[in-house]
N, C-alpha and C positions, 0 to 999 in steps of 0.2 A: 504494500500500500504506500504510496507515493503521499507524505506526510505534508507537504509543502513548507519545509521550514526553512528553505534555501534562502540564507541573505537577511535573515531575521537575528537578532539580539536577544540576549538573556541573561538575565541573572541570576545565581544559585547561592543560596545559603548554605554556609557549614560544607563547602563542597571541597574541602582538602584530602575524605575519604570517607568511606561508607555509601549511606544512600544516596549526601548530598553529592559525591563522586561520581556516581553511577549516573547518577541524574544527568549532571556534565557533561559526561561520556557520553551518552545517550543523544541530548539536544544536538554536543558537535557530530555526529556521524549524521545526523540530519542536516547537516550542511548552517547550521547556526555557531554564531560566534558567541564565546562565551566570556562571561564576566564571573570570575569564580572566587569565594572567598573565604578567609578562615582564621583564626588567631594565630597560628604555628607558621610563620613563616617557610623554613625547611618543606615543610613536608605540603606549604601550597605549592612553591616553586616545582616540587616532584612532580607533582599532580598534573600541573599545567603544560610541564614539558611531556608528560606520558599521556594526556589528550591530542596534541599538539602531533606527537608522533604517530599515534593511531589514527587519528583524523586528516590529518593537514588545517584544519579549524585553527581559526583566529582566537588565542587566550589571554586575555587578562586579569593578573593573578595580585587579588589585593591584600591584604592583612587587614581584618577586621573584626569587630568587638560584637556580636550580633547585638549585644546587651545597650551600645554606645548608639547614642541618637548622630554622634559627631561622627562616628565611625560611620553610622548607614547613610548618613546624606555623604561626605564623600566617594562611598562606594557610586552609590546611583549618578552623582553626578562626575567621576571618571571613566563611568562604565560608557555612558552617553557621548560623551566628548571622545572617548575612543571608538566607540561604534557607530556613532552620529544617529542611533536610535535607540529607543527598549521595544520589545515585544513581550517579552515574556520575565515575567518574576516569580522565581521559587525562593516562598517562602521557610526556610530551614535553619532551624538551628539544635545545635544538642539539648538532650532534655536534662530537665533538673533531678537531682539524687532522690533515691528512696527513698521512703519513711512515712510515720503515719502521723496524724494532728500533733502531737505533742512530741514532737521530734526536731520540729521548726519554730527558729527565730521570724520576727518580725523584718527583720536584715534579707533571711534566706527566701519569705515569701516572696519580698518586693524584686530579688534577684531571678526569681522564675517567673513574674511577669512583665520583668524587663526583657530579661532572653527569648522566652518562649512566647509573648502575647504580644508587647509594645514593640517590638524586633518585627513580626510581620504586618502593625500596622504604620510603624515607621517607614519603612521599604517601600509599602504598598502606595502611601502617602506620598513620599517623595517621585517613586517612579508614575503615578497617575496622567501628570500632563504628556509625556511620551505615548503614555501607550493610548492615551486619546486619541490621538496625531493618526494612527493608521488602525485603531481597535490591538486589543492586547489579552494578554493571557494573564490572571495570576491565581499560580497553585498554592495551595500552602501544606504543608508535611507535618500532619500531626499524629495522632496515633489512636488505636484501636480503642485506648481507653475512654474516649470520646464517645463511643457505642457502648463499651461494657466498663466501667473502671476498676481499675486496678486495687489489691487492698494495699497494695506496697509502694503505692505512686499516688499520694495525695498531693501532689504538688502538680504532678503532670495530669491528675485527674481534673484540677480547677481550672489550670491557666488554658487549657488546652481546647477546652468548652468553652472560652471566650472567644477564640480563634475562629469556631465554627458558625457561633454568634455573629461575629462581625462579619464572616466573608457571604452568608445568609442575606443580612441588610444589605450591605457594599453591590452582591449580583443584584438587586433590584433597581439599584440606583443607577448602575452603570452599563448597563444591557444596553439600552438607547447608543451608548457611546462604539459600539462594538467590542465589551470587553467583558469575556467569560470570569467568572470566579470560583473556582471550587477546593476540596480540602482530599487530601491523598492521607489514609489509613494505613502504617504497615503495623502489622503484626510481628509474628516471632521471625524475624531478619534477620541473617546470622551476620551481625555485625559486629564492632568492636564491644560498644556500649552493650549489647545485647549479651555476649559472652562473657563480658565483664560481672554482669549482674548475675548470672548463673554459675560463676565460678565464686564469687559472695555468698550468694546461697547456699552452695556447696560447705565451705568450709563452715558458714554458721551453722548449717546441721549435722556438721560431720560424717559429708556424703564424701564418694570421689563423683570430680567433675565429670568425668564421663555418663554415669550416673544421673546425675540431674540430666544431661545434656539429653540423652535419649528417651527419658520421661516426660522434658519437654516436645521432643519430637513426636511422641505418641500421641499426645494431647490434641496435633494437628490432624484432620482427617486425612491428610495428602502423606501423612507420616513424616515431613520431614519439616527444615527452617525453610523459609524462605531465602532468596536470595536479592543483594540489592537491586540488581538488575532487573526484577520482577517489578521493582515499585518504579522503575525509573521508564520501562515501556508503557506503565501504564502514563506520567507525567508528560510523554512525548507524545502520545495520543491526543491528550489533555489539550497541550497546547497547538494541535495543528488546527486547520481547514476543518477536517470532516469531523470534528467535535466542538463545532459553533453552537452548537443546539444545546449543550450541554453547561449548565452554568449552574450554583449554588446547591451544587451536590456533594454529597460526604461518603466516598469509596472506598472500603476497605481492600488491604490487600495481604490475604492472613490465611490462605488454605482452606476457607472454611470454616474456621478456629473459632469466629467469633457468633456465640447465638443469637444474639441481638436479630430480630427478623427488619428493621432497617438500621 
């Protein structure tokens, strides 16, 4: 399926590895230049050169705070000035640590809705006037818990449902303009963050990781993790031509995993 993203701009949150990588990956083989960004310097400069080499794709590799209101407007506005347009905005950032109500400071709330809530509506804010200009895409990457929550993630339970909230209002307001809004689900993704938590697990109950690992896997009906690459075809979908029609929708991408019937 011929996606049309040929020539088109974008930019990815958290995209130095994982989903947000994949993601990356994903938009540049469709012929999209990308605006890629992430706090670790080293390991954006990898990233950007290992798109760059698979693609031939135009990369631009920034260091940023998702948390920093000064960090996202200069993202959006080098991205522009280097691409001379935006089309498309993924909204991504890592999630906030475990724990349950009485585990969190008033410090650590305001920090997971910096990162994880005010991160995509700052982005989304700054990049608006662009993708007016020719209609635009913006996804934003939240997580399953949004449908079913989590009893281990009270922080990504809350901030994460405002993300959904806003991108809900935002596609009614902005449909006129020609510009989609919707929110991408992944589930159990064998990602960094993802085996990080399951290897914590592990030693809190005095499992071996293996252990945990394939209990989680069984949980799924498809038997196994996901992969990033799963969530990132589904985002390039998202953002081409023949998913105009589709806007202020909340897709999981979980194997099945989640029973929530929407």
């Amino acid at each position: 399926m011929e996606l049309g993203l040929t020539g088109k701009a974008a930019i990815v949150g958290g995209s130095s590895r994982g989903i947000g990588k994949a993601i990356a990956l994903a938009l540049a083989q469709e012929g999209c230049d990308v605006a890629i960004c992430a706090r670790g310097e080293d390991d954006l400069k990898t990233t950007a050169e290992e798109i760059r080499s698979q693609t031939g794709a135009r990369v631009l590799p920034l260091v940023c705070d998702m948390s920093s209101y000064d960090d996202i407007q200069r993202l959006v506005r080098e991205a522009a000035k280097t691409f001379g347009r935006i089309d498309i905005v993924v909204n991504n950032a890592g999630g906030p640590p475990p724990g349950t109500f009485d585990d969190f400071s008033e410090e650590e709330w305001q920090q997971a809705v910096d990162q994880n809530f005010l991160s995509a509506v700052r982005t989304t804010r700054e990049a608006l006037p662009h993708l007016r200009r020719q209609g635009g895409r913006v996804i934003n990457i939240t997580s399953v818990a949004v449908k079913q929550p989590i009893d281990s993630l009270i922080l990504s339970n809350a901030v994460r449902l405002g993300v959904v909230g806003m991108a809900k209002t935002l596609s009614r307001q902005v449909g006129k303009d020609g510009i989609t809004v919707n929110n991408v689900c992944p589930g159990n993704i064998a990602t960094q963050r993802l085996l990080s938590l399951f290897k914590a697990r592990a030693q809190r109950e005095g499992r071996p990781f293996q252990e945990v690992l394939e209990e989680e896997e069984s949980r799924t009906p498809t038997g196994s993790l996901g992969d990033p690459a799963d969530v990132a075809a589904l985002v390039a979908f998202l953002a081409s031509n023949q998913a105009r029609y589709i806007s202020g929708a909340t897709i999981q991408v979980d194997g099945a995993s989640t029973t929530a019937v929407f």
